[in-house]
C-alpha positions as a LaTeX table, in Angstrom:
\begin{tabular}{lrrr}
\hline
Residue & $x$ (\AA) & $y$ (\AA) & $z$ (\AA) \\
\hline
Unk1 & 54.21 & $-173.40$ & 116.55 \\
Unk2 & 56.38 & $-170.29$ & 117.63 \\
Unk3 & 55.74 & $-169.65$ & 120.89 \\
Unk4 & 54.92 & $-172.69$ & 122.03 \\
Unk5 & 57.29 & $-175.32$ & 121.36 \\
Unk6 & 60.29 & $-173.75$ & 122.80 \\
Unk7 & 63.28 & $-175.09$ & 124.77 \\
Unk8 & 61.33 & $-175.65$ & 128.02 \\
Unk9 & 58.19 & $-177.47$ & 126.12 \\
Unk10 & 60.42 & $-179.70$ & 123.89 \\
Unk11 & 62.05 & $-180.89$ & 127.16 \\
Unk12 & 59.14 & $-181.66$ & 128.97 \\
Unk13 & 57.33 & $-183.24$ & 126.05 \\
Unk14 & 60.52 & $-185.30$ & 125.64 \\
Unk15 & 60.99 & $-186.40$ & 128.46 \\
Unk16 & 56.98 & $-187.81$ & 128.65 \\
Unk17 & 58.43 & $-189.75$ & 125.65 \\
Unk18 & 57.13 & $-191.40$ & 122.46 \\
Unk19 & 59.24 & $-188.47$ & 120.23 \\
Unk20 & 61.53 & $-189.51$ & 117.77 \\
Unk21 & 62.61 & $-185.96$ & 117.01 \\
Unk22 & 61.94 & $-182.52$ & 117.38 \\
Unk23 & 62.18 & $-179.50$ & 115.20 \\
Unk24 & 62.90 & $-175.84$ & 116.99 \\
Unk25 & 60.50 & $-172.53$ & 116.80 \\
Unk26 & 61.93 & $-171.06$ & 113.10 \\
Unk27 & 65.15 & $-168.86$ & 113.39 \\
Unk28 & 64.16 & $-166.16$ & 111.54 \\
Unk29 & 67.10 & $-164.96$ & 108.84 \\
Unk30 & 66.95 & $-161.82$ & 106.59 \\
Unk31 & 70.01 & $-159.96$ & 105.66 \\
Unk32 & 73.18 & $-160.98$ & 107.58 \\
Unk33 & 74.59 & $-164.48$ & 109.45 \\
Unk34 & 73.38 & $-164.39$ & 113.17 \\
Unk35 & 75.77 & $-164.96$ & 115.84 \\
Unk36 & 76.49 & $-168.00$ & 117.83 \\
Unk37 & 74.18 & $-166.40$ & 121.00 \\
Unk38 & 71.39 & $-166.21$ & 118.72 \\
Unk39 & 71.00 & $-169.89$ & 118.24 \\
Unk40 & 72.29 & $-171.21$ & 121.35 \\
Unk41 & 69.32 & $-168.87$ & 122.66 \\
Unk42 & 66.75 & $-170.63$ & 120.31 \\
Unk43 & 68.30 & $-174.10$ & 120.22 \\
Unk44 & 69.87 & $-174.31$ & 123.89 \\
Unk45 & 70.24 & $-178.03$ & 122.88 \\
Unk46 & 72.75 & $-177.01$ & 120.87 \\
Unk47 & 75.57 & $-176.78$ & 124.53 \\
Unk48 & 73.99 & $-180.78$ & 124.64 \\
Unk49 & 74.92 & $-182.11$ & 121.05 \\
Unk50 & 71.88 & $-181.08$ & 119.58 \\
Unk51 & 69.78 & $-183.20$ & 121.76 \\
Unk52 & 67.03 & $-182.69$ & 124.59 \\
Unk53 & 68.09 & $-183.38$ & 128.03 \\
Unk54 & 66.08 & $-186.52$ & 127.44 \\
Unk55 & 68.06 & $-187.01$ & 124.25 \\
Unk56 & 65.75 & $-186.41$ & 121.69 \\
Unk57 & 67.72 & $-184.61$ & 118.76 \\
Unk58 & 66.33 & $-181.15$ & 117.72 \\
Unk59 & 66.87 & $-180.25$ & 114.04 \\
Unk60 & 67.05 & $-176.35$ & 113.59 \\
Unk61 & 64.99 & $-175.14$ & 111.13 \\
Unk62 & 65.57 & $-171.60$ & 109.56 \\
Unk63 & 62.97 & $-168.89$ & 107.52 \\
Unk64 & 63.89 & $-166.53$ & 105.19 \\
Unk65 & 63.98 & $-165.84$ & 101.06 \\
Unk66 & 67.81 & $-165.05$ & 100.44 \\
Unk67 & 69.48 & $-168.51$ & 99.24 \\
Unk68 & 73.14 & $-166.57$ & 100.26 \\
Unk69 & 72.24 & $-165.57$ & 103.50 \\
Unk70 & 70.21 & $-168.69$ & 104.69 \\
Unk71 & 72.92 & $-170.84$ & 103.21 \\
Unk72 & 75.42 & $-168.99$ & 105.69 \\
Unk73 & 73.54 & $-169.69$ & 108.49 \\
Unk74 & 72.71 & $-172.95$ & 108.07 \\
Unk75 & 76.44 & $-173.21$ & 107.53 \\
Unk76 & 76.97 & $-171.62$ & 111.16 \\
Unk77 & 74.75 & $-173.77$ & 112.79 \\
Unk78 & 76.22 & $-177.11$ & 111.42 \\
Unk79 & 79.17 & $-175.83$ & 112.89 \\
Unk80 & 77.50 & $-174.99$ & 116.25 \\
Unk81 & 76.75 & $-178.63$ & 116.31 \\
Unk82 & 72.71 & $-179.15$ & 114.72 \\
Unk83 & 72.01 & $-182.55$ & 113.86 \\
Unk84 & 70.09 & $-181.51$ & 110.78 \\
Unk85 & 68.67 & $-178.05$ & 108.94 \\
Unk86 & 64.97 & $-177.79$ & 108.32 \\
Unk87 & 63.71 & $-174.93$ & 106.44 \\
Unk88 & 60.35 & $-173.49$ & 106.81 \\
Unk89 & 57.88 & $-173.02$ & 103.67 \\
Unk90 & 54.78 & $-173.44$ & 105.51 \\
Unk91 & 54.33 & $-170.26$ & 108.44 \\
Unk92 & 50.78 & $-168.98$ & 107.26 \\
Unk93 & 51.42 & $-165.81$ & 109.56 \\
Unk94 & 50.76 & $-162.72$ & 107.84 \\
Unk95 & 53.76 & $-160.84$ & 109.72 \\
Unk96 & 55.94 & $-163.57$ & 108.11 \\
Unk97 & 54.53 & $-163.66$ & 104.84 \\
Unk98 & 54.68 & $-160.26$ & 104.24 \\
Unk99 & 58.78 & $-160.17$ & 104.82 \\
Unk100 & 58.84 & $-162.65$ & 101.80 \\
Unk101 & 58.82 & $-165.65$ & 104.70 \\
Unk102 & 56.94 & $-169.09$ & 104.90 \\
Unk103 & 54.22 & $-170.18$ & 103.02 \\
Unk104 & 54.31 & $-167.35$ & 100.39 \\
Unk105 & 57.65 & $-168.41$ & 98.96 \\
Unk106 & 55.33 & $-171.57$ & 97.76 \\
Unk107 & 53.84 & $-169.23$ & 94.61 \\
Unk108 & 57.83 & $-169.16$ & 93.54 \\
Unk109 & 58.71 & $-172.92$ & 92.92 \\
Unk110 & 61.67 & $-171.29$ & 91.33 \\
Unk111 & 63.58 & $-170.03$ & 94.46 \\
Unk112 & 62.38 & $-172.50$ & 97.00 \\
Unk113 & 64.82 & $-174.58$ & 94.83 \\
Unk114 & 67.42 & $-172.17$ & 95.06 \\
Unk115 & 67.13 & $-172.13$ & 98.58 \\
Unk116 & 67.38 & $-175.93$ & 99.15 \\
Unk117 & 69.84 & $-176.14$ & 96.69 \\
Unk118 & 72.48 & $-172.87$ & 98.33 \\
Unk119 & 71.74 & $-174.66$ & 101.35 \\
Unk120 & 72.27 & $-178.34$ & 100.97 \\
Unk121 & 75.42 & $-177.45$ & 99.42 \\
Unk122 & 76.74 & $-175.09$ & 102.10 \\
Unk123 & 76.60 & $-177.85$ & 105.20 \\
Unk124 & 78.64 & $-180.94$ & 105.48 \\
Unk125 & 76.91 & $-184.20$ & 103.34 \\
Unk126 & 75.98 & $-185.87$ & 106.50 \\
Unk127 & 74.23 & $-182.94$ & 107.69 \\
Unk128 & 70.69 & $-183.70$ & 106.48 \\
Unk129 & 68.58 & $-180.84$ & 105.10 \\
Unk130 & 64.84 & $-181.27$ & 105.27 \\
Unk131 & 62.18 & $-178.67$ & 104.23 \\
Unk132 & 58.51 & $-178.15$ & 105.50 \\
Unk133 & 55.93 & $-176.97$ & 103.34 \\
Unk134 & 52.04 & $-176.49$ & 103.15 \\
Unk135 & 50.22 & $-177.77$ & 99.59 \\
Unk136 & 50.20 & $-174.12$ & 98.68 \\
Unk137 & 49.70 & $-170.05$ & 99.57 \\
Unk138 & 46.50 & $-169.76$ & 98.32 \\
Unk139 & 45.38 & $-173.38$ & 96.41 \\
Unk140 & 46.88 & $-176.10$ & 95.29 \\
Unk141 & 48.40 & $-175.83$ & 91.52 \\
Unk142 & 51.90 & $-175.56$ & 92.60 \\
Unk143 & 52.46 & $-178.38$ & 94.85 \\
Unk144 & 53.60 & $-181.17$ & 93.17 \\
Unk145 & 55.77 & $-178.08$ & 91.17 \\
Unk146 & 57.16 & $-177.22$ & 94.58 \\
Unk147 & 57.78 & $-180.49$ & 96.48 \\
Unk148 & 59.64 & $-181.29$ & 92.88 \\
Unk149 & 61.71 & $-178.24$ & 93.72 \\
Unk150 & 62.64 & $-179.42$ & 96.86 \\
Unk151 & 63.40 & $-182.95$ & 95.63 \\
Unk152 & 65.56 & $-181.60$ & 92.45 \\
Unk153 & 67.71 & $-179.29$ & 95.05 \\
Unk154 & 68.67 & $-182.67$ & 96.96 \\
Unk155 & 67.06 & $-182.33$ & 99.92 \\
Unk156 & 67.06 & $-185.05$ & 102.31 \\
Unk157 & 63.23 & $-185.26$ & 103.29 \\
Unk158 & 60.18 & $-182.82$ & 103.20 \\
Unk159 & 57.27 & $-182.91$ & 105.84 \\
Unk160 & 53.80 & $-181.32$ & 104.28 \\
Unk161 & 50.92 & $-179.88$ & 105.90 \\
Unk162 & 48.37 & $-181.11$ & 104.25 \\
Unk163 & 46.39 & $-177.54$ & 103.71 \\
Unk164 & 47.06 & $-174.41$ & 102.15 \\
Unk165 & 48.22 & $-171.20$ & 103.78 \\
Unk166 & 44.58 & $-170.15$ & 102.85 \\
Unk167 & 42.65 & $-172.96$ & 104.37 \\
Unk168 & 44.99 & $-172.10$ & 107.32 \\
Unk169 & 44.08 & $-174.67$ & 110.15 \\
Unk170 & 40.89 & $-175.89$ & 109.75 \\
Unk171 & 39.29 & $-179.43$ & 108.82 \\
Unk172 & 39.76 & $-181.44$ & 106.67 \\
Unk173 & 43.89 & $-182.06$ & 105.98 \\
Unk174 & 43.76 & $-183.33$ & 102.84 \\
Unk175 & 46.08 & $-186.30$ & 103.45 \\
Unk176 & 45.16 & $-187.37$ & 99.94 \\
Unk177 & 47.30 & $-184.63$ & 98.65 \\
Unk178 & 50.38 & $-185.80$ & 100.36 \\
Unk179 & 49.86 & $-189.27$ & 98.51 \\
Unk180 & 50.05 & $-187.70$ & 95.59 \\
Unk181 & 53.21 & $-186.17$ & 96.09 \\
Unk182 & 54.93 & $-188.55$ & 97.55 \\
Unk183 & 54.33 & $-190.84$ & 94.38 \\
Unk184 & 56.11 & $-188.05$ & 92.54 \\
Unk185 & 58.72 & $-187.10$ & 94.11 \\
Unk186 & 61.78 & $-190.03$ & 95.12 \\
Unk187 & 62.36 & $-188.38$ & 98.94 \\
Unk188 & 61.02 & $-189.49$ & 102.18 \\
Unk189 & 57.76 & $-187.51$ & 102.88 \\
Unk190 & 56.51 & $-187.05$ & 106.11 \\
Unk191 & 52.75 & $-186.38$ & 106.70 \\
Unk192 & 51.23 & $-183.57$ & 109.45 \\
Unk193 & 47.86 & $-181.98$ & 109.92 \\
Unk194 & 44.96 & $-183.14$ & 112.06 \\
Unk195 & 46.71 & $-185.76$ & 113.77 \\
Unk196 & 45.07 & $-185.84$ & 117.87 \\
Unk197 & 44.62 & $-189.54$ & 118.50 \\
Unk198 & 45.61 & $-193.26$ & 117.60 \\
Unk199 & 42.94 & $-193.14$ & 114.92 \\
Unk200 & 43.68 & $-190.24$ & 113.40 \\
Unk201 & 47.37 & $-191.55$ & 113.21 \\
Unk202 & 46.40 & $-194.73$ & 111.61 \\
Unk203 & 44.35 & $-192.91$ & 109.18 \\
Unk204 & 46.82 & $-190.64$ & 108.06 \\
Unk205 & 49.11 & $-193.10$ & 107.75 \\
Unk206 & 46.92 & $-195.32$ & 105.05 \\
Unk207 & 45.49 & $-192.22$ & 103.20 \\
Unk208 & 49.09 & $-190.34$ & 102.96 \\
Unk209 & 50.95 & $-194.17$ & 102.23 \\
Unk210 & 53.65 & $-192.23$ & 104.98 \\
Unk211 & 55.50 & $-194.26$ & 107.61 \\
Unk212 & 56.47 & $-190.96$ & 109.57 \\
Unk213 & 53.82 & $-188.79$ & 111.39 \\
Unk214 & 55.10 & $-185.39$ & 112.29 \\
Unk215 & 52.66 & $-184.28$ & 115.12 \\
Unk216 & 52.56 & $-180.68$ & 116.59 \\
Unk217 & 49.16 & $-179.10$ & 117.99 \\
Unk218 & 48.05 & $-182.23$ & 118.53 \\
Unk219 & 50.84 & $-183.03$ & 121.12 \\
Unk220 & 50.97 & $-179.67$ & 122.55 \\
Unk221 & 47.03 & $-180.73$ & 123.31 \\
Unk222 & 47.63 & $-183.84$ & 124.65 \\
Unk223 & 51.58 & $-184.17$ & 125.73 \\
Unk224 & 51.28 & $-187.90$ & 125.86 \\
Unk225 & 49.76 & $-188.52$ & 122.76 \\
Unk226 & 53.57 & $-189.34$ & 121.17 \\
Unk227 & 53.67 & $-191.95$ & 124.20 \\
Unk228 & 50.21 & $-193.66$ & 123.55 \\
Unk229 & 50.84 & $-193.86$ & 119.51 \\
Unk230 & 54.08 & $-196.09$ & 120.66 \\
Unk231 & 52.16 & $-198.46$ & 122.77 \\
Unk232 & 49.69 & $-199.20$ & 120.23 \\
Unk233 & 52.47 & $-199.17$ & 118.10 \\
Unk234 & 53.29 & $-202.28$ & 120.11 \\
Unk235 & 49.99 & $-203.43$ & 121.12 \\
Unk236 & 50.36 & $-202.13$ & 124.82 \\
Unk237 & 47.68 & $-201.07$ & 126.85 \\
Unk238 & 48.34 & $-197.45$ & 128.32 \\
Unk239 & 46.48 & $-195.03$ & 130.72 \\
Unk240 & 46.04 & $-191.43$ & 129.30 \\
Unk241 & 47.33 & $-188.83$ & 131.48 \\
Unk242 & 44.57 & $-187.03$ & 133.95 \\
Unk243 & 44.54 & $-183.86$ & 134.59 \\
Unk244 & 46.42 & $-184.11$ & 137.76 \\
Unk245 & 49.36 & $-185.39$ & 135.23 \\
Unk246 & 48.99 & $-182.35$ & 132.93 \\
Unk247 & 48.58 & $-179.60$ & 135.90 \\
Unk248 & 51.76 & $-181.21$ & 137.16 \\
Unk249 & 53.42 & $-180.41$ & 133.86 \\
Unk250 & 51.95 & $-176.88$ & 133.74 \\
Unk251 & 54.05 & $-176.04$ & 136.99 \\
Unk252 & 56.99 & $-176.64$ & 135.75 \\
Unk253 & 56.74 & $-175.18$ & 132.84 \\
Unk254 & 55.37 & $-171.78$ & 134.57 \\
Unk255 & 58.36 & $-172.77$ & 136.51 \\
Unk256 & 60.62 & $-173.29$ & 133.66 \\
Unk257 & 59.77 & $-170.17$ & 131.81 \\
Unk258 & 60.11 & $-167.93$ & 134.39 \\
Unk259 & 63.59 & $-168.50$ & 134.59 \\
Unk260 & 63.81 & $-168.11$ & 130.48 \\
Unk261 & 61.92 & $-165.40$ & 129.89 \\
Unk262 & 60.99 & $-161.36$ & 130.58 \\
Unk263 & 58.31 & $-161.93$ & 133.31 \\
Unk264 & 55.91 & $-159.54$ & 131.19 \\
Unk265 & 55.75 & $-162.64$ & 128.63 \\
Unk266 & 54.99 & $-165.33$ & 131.08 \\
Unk267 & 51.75 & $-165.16$ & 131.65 \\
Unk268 & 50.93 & $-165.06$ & 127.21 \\
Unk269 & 53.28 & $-168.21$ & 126.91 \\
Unk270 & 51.10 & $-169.94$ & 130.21 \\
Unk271 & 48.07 & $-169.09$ & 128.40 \\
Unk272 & 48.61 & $-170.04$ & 124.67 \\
Unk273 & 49.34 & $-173.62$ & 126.05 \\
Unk274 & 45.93 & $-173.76$ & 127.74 \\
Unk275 & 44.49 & $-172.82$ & 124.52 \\
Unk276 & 45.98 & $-175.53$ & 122.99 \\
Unk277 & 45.03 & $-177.82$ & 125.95 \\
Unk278 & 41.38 & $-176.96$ & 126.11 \\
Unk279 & 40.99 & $-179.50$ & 123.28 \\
Unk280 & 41.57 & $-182.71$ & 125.49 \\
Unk281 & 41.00 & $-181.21$ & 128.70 \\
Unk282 & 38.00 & $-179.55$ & 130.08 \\
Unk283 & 40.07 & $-178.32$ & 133.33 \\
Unk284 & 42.19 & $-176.40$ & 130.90 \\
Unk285 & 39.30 & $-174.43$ & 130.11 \\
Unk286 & 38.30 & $-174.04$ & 133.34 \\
Unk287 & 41.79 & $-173.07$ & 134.68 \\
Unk288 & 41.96 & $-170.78$ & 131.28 \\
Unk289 & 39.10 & $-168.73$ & 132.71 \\
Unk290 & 40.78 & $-168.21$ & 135.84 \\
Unk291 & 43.91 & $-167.00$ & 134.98 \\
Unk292 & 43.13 & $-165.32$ & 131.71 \\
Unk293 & 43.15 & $-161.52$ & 133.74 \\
Unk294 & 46.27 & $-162.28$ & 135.58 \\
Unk295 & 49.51 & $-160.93$ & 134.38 \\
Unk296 & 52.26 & $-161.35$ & 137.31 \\
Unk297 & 54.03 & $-164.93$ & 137.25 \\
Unk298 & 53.33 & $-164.70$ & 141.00 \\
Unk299 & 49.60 & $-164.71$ & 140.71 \\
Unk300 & 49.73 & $-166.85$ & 138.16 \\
Unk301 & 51.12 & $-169.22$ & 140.46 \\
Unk302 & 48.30 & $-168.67$ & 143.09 \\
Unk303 & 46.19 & $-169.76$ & 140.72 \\
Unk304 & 47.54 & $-172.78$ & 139.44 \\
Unk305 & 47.99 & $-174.18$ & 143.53 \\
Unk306 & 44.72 & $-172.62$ & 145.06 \\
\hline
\end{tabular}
C-alpha cells in the first residue's frame, strides 16, 4: 500500500473508526541506520506515542535483506517510541524485489529467520515484532517452511496474504492456505486478501480459523468498511457512507497532502485513491475521469467543488 496509506490517510481512516491498528507505508533499509528525521517523516505518529491523532497505534514496519542493518533500525525506532516492528516479506513490486526486498526473500526461508531472529533480539521484549508475508514468490512450496522461520526466530505474530507474489492481486485469496499454517505454526496469524464487505469478513474468518482480519485495499475502497464490520460485530444496524461522506473526505485529504507533500505529487496521490475508490463508488469513477488530466493542486481543487 505505499503511497496510499500514509500519515494523512491513516488519520482520516482512523478517525472514521472501526481500526484496531495500523501498520505504516514500509521504511525502506539497505546499508546504514536512518536517522531520527527519516522516521518521524514516515511515522509522524511517532511525536504522538506512536498513535494516530485518533489514537490508533501505528506499528512501523521496515524492508530490507541485511539482518545487521535492519536489526539497527528497528533498534532506533523502539527508541523513537514505535509501539511494535513489522517487517515486510510480502511487497510483490518488481523495483523492490529486485534490491533483494519483499516477497523475494520468501525463496530463502533461511534468512527470513535470520532477520526475525537479529531483530527480535535487538528491541526491548515488550516491543512486539510481527512479520508480513505472502504464501510465496512464485508458488507455494515454501510457505509452511517460511512462516516456520518466522515462528522459530520468536516473532510475536505474522499476518499472510493469502496469494503469491506471482498471483499478485487477483481472485481467489486462498484463505485455505492460511489455515494450514496457522495449524503449524504456535503464533497468532492474522489473515488479509480479498476482504471488501461483512461477508467476505465472515468468510475469511471461518475458512482461515483467524480471529484477526488485517484489511487494506479494501478499506482504502470503502473507508468505513472497518466501522460497519464493528457494528455487525455487535449486531448494530449502520448506514454506509454516500458519496457526499467520501467527497467530504477527499477534501481534506487533497487538503491534507498539500501541506505534506511536493505539489508535483499531489495530484498522483489524489488519483491512486480514486482508483482504489472506483470499486464501491461509481462517482469515483466519474470524478476520476475528470481530474485524471489535471496536474496543479489548484485545479484539482476546482474540480472536486465545481
Amino acid at each position: 500500500m505505499e503511497g496510499v496509506v500514509d500519515y494523512t490517510m491513516r488519520d482520516l481512516l482512523t478517525q472514521v473508526g472501526g481500526i484496531d491498528q495500523c501498520v505504516t507505508e514500509f521504511v525502506r533499509v539497505s546499508d546504514r541506520v536512518l536517522p531520527a528525521k527519516v522516521f518521524r517523516r514516515l511515522c509522524p505518529e511517532l511525536f504522538n506515542k506512536g498513535r494516530t491523532p485518533a489514537g490508533t497505534p501505528v506499528v512501523l514496519q521496515l524492508l530490507g535483506s541485511d539482518p545487521t542493518v535492519l536489526a539497527g533500525n528497528a533498534r532506533k525506532a523502539a527508541k523513537l517510541g514505535a509501539p511494535g516492528i513489522d517487517l515486510n516479506f510480502g511487497c510483490p513490486a518488481k523495483t523492490v524485489n529486485k534490491s533483494k526486498g519483499g516477497a523475494v526473500l520468501l525463496d530463502t526461508p533461511e534468512l527470513i529467520y535470520e532477520i526475525v531472529k537479529a531483530v527480535r533480539e535487538s528491541v526491548p521484549s515488550n516491543t512486539p515484532v510481527t512479520a508480513k508475508m505472502r504464501l510465496g514468490n512464485k508458488d507455494k512450496s515454501l510457505a509452511l517452511e517460511n512462516a516456520q522461520a518466522i515462528a522459530d526466530a520468536k516473532a510475536d505474530g505474522l499476518t499472510i496474504h493469502a496469494r503469491t507474489k506471482l498471483e499478485g492481486y487477483r481472485p481467489p485469496a486462498h484463505w485455505e492456505w492460511i489455515a494450514k499454517i496457522r495449524e503449524a505454526v504456535d503464533i497468532p496469524i492474522t489473515a488479509n486478501g480479498e476482504v471488501w464487505n461483512w461477508d467476505d469478513y465472515q468468510k475469511c474468518q471461518v475458512v482461515s480459523g483467524c480471529d484477526n482480519i488485517m484489511i487494506g485495499r479494501g478499506l482504502i475502497a470503502r473507508p468505513d468498511l472497518a466501522l460497519a464490520i464493528k457494528h455487525h460485530q455487535r449486531d448494530e444496524s449502520f448506514s454506509s457512507f454516500n458519496w457526499q461522506q467520501v467527497l467530504k473526505l477527499i477534501e481534506l485529504y487533497l487538503n491534507r497532502v498539500e501541506q505534506d507533500i511536493a505539489a508535483k505529487y499531489v495530484h498522483g496521490r489524489l488519483k491512486q485513491w480514486l482508483h482504489h475508490l472506483q470499486r464501491e463508488y461509481d462517482e469515483a469513477g466519474i470524478l476520476f475521469e475528470k481530474i485524471k488530466k489535471l496536474k496543479e493542486p489548484s485545479s484539482l481543487r476546482l474540480a472536486l467543488y465545481g
